[in-house]
VOBA-1610 file (N, C-alpha, C; in pm, whole numbers, padded with zeros to 5 digits, always signed):
BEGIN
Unk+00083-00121+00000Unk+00000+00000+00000Unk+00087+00126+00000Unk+00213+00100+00059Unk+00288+00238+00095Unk+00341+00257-00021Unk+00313+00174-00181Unk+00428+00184-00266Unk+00290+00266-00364Unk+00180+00227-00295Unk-00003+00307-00459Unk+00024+00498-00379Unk+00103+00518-00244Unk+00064+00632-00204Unk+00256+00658-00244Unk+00343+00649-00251Unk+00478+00697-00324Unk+00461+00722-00463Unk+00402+00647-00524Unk+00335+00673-00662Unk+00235+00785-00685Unk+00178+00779-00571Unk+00074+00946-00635Unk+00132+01054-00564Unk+00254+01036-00472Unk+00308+01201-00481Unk+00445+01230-00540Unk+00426+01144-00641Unk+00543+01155-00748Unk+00561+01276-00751Unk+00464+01375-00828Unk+00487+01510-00895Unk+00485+01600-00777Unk+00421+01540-00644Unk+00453+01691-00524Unk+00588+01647-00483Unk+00665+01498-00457Unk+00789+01463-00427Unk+00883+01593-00535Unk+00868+01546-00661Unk+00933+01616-00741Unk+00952+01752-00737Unk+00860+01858-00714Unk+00877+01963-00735Unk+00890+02025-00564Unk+00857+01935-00458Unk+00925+02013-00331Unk+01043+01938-00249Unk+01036+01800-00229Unk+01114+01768-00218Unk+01247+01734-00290Unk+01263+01685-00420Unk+01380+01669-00516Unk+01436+01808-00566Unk+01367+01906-00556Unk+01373+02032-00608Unk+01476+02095-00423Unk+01436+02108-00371Unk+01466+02140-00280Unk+01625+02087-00245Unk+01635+01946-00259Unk+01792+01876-00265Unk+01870+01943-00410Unk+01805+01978-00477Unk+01917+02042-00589Unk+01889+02176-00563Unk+01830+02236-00476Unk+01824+02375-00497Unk+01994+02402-00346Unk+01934+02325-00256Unk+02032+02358-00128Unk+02147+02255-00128Unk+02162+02183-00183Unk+02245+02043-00198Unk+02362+02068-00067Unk+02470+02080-00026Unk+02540+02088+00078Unk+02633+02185+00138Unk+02608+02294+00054Unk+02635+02437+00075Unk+02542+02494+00209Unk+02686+02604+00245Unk+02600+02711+00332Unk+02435+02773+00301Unk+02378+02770+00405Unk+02245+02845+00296Unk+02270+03007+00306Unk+02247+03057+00232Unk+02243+03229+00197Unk+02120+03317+00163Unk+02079+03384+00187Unk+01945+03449+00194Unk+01888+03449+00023Unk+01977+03416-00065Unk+01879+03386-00181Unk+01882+03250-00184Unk+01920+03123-00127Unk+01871+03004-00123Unk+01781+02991-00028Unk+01741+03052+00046Unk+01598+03103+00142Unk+01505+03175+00089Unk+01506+03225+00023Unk+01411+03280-00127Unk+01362+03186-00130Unk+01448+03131-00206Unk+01417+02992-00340Unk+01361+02889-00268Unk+01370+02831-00198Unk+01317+02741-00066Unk+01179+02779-00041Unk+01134+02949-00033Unk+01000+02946+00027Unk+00933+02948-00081Unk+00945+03011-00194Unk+00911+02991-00325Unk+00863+02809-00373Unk+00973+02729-00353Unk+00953+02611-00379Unk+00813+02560-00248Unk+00809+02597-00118Unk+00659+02538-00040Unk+00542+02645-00066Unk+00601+02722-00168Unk+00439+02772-00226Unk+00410+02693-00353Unk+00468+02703-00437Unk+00483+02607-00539Unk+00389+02491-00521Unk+00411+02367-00412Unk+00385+02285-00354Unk+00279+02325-00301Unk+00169+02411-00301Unk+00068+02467-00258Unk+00019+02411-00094Unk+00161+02430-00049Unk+00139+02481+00127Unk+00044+02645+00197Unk+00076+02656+00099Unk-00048+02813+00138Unk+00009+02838+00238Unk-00038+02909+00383Unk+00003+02955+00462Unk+00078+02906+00542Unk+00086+02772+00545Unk+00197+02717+00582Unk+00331+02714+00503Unk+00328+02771+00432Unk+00498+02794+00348Unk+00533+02930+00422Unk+00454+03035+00441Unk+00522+03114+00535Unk+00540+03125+00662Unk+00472+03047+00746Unk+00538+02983+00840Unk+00686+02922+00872Unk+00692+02843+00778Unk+00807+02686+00731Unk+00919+02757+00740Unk+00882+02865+00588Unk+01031+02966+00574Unk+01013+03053+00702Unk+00929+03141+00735Unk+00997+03180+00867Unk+01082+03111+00975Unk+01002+03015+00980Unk+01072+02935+01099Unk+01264+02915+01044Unk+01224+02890+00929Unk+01360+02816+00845Unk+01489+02893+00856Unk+01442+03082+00823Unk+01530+03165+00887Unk+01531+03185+01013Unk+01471+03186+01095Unk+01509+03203+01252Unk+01578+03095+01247Unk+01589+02968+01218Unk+01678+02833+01249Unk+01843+02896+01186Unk+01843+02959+01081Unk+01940+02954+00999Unk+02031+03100+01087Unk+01937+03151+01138Unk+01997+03322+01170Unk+02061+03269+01307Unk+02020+03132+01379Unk+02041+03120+01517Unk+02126+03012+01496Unk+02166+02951+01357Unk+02271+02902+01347Unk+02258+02749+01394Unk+02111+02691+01422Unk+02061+02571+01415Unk+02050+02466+01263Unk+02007+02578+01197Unk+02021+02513+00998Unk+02079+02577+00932Unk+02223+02575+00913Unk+02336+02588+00890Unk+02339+02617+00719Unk+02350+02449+00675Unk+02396+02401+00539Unk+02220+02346+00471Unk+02286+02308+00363Unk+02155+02265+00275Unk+02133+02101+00391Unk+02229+02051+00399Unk+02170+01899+00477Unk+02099+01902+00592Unk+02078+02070+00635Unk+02032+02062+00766Unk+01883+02074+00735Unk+01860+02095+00634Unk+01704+02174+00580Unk+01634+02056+00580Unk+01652+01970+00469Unk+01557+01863+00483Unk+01503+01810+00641Unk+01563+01753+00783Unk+01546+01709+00881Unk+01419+01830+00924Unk+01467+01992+00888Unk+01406+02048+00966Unk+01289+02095+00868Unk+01288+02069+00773Unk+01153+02106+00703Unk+01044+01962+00694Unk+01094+01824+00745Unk+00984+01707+00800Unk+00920+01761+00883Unk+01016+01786+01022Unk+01021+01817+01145Unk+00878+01880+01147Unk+00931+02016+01077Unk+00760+02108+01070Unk+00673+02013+00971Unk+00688+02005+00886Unk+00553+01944+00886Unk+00497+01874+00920Unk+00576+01775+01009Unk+00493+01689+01114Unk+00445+01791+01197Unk+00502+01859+01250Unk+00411+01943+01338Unk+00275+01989+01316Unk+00277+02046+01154Unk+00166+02070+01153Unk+00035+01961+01103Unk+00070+01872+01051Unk+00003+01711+01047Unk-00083+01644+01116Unk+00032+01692+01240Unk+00037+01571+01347Unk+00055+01413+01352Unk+00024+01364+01423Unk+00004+01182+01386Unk-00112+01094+01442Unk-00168+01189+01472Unk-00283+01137+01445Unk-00419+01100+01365Unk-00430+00953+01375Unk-00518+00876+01264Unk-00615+00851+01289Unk-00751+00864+01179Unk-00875+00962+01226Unk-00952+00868+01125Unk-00960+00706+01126Unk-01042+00669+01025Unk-01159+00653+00992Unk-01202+00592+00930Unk-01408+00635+00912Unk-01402+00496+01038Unk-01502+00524+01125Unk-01540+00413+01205Unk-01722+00379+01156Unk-01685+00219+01107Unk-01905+00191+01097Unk-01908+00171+01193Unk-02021+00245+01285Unk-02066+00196+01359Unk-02256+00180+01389Unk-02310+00089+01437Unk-02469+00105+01389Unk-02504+00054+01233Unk-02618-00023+01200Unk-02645-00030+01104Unk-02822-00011+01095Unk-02823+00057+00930Unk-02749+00074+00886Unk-02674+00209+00886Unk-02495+00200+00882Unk-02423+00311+00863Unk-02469+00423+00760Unk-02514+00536+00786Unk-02503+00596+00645Unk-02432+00698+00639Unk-02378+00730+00516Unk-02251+00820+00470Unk-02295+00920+00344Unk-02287+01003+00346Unk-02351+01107+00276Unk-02221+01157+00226Unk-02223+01202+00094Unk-02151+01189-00002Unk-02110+01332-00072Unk-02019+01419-00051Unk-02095+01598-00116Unk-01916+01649-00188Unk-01957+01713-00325Unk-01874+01783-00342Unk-01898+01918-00432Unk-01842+01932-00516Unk-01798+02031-00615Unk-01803+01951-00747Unk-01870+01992-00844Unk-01834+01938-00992Unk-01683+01889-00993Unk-01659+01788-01076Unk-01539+01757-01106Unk-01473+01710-01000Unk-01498+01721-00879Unk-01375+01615-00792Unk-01388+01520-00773Unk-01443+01446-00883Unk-01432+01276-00851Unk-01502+01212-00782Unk-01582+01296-00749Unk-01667+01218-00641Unk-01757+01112-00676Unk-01819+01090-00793Unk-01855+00941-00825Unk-01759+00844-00819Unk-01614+00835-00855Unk-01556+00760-00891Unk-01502+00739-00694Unk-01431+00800-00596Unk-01469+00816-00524Unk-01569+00724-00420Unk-01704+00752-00470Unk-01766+00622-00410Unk-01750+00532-00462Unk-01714+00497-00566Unk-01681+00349-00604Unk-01537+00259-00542Unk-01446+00386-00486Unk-01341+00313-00451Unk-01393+00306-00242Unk-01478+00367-00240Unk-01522+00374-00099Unk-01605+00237-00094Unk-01674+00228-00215Unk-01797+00120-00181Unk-01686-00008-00199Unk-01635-00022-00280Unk-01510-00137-00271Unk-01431-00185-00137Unk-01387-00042-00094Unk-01269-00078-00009Unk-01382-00139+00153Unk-01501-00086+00103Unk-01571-00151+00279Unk-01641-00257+00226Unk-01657-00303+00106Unk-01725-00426+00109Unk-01598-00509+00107Unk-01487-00495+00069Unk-01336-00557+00087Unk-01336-00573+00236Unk-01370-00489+00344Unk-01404-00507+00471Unk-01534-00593+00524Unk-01532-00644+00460Unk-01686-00772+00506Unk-01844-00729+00525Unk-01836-00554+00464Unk-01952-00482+00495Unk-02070-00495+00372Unk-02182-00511+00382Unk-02302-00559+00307Unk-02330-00358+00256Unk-02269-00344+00113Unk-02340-00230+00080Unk-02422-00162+00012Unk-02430-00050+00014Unk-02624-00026-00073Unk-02562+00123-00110Unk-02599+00146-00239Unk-02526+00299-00342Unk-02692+00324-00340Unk-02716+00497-00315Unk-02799+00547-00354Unk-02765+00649-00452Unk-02856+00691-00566Unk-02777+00752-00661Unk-02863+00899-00657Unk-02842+00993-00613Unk-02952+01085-00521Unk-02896+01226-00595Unk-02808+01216-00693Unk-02755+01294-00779Unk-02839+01278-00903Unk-03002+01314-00934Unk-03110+01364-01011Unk-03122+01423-01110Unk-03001+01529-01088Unk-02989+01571-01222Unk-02951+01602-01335Unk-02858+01485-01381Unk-02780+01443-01444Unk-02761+01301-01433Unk-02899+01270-01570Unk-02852+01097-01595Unk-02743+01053-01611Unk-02642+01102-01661Unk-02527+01030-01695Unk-02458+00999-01530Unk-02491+01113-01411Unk-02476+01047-01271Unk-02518+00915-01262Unk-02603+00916-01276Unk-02722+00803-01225Unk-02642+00659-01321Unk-02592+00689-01436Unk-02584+00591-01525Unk-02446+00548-01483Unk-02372+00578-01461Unk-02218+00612-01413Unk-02209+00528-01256Unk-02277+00542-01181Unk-02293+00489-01039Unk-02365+00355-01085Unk-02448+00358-01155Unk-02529+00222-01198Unk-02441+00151-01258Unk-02313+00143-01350Unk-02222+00071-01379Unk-02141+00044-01283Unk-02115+00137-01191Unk-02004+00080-01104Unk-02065-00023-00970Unk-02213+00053-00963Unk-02296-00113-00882Unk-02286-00239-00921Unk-02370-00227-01084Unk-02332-00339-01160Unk-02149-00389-01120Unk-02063-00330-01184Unk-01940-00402-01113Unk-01908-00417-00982Unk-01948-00367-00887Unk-01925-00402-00768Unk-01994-00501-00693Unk-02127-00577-00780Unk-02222-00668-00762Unk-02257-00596-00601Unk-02336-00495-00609Unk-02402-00439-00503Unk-02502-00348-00527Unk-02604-00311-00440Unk-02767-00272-00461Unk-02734-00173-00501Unk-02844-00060-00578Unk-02854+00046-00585Unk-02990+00117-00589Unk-03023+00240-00524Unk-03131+00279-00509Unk-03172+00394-00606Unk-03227+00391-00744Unk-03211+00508-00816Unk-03373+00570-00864Unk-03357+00685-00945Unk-03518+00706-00998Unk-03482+00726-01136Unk-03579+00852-01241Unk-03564+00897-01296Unk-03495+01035-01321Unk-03425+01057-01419Unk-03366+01189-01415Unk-03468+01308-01360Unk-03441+01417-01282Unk-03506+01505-01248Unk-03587+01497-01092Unk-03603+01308-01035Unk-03694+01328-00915Unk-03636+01375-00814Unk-03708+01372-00731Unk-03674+01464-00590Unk-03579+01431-00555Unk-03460+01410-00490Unk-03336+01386-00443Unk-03349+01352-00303Unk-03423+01373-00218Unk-03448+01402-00103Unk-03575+01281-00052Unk-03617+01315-00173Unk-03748+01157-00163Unk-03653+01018-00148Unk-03625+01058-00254Unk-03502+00948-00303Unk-03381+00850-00188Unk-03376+00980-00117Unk-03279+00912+00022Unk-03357+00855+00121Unk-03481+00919+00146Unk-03567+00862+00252Unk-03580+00734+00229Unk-03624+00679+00072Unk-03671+00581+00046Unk-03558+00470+00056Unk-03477+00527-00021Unk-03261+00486+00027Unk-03254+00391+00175Unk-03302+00528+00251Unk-03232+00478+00402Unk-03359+00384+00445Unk-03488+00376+00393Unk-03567+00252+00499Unk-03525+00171+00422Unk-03539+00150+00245Unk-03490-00003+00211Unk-03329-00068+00236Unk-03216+00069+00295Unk-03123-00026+00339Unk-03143-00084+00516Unk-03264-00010+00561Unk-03297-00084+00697Unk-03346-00246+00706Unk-03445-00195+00557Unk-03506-00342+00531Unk-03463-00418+00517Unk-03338-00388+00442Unk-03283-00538+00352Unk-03143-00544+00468Unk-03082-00520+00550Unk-03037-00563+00663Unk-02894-00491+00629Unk-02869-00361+00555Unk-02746-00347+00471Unk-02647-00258+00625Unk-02511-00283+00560Unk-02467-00228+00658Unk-02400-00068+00648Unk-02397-00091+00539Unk-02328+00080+00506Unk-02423+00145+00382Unk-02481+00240+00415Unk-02580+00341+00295Unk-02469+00448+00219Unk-02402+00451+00106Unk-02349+00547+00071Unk-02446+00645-00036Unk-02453+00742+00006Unk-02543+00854-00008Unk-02484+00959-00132Unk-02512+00930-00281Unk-02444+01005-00365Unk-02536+01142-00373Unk-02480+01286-00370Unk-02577+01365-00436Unk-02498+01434-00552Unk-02596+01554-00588Unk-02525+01652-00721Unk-02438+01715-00703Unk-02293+01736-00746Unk-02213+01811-00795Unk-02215+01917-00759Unk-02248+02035-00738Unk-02239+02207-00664Unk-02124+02257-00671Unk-02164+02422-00657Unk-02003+02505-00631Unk-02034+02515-00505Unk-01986+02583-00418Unk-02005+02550-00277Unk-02095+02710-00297Unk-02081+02764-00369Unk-02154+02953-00342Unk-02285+02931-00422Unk-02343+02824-00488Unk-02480+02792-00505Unk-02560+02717-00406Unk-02599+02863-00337Unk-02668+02895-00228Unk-02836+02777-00198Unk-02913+02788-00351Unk-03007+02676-00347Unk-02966+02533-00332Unk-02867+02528-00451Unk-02816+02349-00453Unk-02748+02328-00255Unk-02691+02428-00213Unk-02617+02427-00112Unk-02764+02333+00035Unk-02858+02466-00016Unk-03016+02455+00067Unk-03061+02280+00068Unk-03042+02264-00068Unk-03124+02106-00113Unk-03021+01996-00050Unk-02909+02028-00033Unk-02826+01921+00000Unk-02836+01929+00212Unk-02876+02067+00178Unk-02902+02069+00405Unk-03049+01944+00418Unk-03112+01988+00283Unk-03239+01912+00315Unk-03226+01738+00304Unk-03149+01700+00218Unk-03122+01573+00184Unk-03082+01514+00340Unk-02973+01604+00407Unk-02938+01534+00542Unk-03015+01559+00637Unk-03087+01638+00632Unk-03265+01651+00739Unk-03337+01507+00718Unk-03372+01508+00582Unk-03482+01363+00542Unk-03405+01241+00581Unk-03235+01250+00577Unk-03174+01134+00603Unk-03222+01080+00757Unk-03248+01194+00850Unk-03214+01170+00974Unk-03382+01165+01020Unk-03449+01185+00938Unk-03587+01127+00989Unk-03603+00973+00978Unk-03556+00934+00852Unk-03582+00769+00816Unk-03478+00696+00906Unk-03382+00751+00970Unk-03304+00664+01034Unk-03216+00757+01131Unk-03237+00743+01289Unk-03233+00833+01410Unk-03069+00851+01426Unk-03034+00980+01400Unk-02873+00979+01378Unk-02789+00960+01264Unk-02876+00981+01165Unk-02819+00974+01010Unk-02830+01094+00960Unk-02707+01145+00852Unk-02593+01049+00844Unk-02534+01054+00944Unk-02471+00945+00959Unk-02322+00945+01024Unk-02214+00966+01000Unk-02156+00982+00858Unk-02103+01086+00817Unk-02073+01133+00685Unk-02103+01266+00692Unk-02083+01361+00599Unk-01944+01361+00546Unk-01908+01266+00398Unk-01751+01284+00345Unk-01788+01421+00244Unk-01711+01508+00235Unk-01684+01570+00131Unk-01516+01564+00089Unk-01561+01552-00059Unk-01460+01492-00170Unk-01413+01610-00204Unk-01242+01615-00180Unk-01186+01735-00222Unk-01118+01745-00326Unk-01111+01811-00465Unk-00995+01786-00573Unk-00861+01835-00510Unk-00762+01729-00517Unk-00575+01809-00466Unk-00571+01901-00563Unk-00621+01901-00648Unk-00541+01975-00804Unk-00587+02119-00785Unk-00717+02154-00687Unk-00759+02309-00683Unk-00650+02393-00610Unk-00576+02303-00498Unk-00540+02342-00346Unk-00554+02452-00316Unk-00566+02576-00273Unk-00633+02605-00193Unk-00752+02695-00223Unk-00807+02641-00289Unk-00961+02688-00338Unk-01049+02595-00284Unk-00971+02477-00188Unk-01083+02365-00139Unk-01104+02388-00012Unk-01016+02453+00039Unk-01026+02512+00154Unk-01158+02588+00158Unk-01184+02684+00075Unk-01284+02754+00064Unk-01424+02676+00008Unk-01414+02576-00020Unk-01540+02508-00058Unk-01529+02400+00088Unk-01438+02339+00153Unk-01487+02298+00257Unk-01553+02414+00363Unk-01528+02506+00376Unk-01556+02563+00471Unk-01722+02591+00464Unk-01774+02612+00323Unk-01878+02619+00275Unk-01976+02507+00325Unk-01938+02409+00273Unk-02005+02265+00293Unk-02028+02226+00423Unk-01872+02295+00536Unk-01941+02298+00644Unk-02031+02347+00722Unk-02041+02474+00678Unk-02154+02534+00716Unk-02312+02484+00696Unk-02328+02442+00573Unk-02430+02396+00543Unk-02463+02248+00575Unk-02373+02175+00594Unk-02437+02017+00637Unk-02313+01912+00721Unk-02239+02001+00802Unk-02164+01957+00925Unk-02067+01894+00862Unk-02005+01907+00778Unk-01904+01750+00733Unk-01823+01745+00828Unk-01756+01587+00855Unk-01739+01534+00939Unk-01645+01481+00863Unk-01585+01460+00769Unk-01465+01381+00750Unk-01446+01429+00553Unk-01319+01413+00528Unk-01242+01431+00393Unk-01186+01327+00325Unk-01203+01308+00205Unk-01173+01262+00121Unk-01090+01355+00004Unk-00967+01338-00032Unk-00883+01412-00070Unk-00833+01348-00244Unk-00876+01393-00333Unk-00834+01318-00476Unk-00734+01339-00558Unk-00665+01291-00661Unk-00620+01317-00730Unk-00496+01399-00698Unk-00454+01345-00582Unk-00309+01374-00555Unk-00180+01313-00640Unk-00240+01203-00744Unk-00141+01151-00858Unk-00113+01265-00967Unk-00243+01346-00978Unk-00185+01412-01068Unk-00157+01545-01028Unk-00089+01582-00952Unk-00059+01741-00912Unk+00049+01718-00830Unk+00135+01832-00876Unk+00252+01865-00781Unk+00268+01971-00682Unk+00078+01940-00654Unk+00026+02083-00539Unk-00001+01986-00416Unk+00019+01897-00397Unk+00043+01804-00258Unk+00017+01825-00152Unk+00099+01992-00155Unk+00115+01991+00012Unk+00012+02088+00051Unk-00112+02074-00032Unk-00248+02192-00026Unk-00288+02052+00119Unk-00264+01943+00109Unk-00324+01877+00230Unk-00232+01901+00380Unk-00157+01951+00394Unk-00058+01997+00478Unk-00165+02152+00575Unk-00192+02219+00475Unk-00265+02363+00476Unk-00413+02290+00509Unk-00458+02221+00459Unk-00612+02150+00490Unk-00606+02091+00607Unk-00513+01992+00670Unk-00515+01969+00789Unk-00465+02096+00891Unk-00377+02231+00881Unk-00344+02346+00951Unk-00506+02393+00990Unk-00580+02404+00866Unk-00679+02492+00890Unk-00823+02449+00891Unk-00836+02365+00862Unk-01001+02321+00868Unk-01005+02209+00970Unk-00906+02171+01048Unk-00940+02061+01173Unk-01056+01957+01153Unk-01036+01947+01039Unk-01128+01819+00987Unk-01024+01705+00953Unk-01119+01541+01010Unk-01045+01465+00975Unk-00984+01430+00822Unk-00922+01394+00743Unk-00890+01284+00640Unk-00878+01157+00647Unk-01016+01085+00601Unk-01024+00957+00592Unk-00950+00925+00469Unk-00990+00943+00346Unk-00897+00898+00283Unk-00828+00983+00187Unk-00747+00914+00082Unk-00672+00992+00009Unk-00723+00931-00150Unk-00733+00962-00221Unk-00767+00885-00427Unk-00687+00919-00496Unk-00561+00803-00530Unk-00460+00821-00589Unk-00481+00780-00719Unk-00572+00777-00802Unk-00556+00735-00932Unk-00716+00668-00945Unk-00720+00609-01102Unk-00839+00573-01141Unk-00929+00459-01080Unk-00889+00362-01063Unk-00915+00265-01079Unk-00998+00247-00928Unk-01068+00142-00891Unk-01163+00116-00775Unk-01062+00061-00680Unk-00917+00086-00701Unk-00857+00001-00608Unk-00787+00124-00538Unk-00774+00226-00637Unk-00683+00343-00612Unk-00720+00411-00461Unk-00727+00386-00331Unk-00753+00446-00243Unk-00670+00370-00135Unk-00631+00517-00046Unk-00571+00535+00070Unk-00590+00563+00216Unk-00608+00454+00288Unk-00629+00583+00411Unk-00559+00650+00499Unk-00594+00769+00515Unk-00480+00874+00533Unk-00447+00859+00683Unk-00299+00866+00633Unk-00189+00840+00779Unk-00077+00943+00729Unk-00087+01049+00837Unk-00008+01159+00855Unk+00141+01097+00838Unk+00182+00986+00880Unk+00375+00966+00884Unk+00391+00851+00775Unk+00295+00833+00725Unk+00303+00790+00592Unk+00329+00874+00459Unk+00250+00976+00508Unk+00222+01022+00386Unk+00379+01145+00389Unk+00393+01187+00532Unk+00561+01218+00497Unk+00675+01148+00471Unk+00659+01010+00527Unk+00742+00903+00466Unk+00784+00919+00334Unk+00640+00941+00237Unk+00637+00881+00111Unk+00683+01011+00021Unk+00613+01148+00120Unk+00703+01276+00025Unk+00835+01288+00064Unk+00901+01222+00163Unk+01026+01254+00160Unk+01115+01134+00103Unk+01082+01014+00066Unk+01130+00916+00021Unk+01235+00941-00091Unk+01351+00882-00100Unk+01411+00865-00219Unk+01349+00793-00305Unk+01347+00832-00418Unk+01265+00775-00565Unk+01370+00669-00563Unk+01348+00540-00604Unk+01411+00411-00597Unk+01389+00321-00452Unk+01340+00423-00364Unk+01392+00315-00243Unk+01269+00284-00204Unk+01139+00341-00253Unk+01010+00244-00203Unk+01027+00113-00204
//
């Protein structure tokens, strides 16, 4: 597993960490290789944590603690474990049936997403049920209905256009009925500043929690890596409107903006359950803070 998550931060390895060993290699550092250094953890879309990092980096260097380029690497982990932490925050089922409500932004993957979610817990011995509560847009509906079909698991769908909200009620008693253990709760796509779609999705988790006392249980919203820090601003949104409770982080294979999850755990104190390194229903991670620095600071060859 530690070798599917070295593989998707190829391109943030590359451009902050490998970049960083040829920028400081074993020379004194000098106030324009301290430039270039903070430049490189914006790059890496640390956001406000790159000016932190480099501050800290010159007070280390001015007090004669980080000296040379070999001293940088130790002390630029260092902080970002700090700001990380190590603690591991995974989805717990508990109660059945579990339900998990599903929310993002156009384009972050979030169908594909539940398919590597509905995989990785029926890979866990869990009985699951896809509701497809995303209405308006058949090709949603059609898209989740193939990946049921491959996942040989239920799905609860209508016609393009019905209520969304009907749709889950009816969702959460037939996964009571049929004895299921996890409800994953798909809805529509949104920007987080469409204020109605924002309204309909508060309502979806109202109706959830009538058909079943304490549902959802939790609210994932699916973040694209590739925006970084424009997700910041759409989580904050989403929280407002329907409590999310845990992250799902995508497409960290293809961006060498990585360390936007560095800045997401600084500032939104929301957990990360997992991480979506690539296409496929297998492509998922769950997120472990000294892993995932393990794997950005790794030498390329030595996974």
């Amino acid at each position: 597993m530690f070798k599917k998550l070295f593989g998707g931060l190829k391109k943030t390895r590359e451009s902050l960490v490998t970049g960083m060993r040829r920028l400081v290699g074993r020379s004194m550092l000098d106030a324009s290789t301290l430039d270039e250094m903070e430049e490189l953890l914006y790059t890496a879309d640390l956001g406000p944590a790159a000016a932190s990092v480099a501050a800290d980096l010159r007070a280390a260097n001015k007090a004669g603690t980080v000296k040379t380029g070999e001293d940088v690497e130790p002390f630029l982990r260092e902080k970002l474990g700090e700001i990380m932490g190590t603690q591991v925050e995974p989805l717990r089922i508990a109660g059945k049936p579990f339900v998990l409500l599903v929310c993002g932004v156009n384009g972050s993957g979030k169908t594909t997403s539940i398919a590597k979610l509905a995989k990785h817990l029926k890979g866990e011995g869990h009985k699951v049920m896809l509701a497809a509560c995303d209405t308006f847009r058949a090709a949603a509906v059609e898209q989740l209905t193939v990946w049921a079909d491959r996942l040989d698991m239920p799905i609860v769908k209508r016609e393009t256009g019905a209520d969304p909200s009907g749709l889950a009620f009816d969702a959460a008693a037939r996964a009571r009925d049929e004895d299921i253990d996890v409800l994953i709760v798909d809805t529509a796509g949104r920007l987080h500043t469409q204020k109605n779609l924002m309204a309909e999705l508060e309502k979806i988790r109202r109706v959830l929690g009538k058909a079943i006392p304490g549902a959802p249980h939790e609210v994932l919203l699916i973040l694209d890596g590739t925006t970084g820090q424009n997700a910041i601003a759409q989580a904050k949104e989403f929280s407002a409107a329907v409590d999310v409770t845990g992250l799902m982080v995508t497409k960290l294979d293809g961006t060498a903006r990585g360390g936007a999850l560095v800045t997401i755990r600084q500032e939104l104190k929301l957990p990360v359950r997992f991480l979506g390194l690539g296409e496929s229903a297998d492509d998922i991670e769950r997120f472990e803070p000294a892993a995932f620095l393990e794997a950005l600071f790794q030498q390329d060859g030595a996974a």
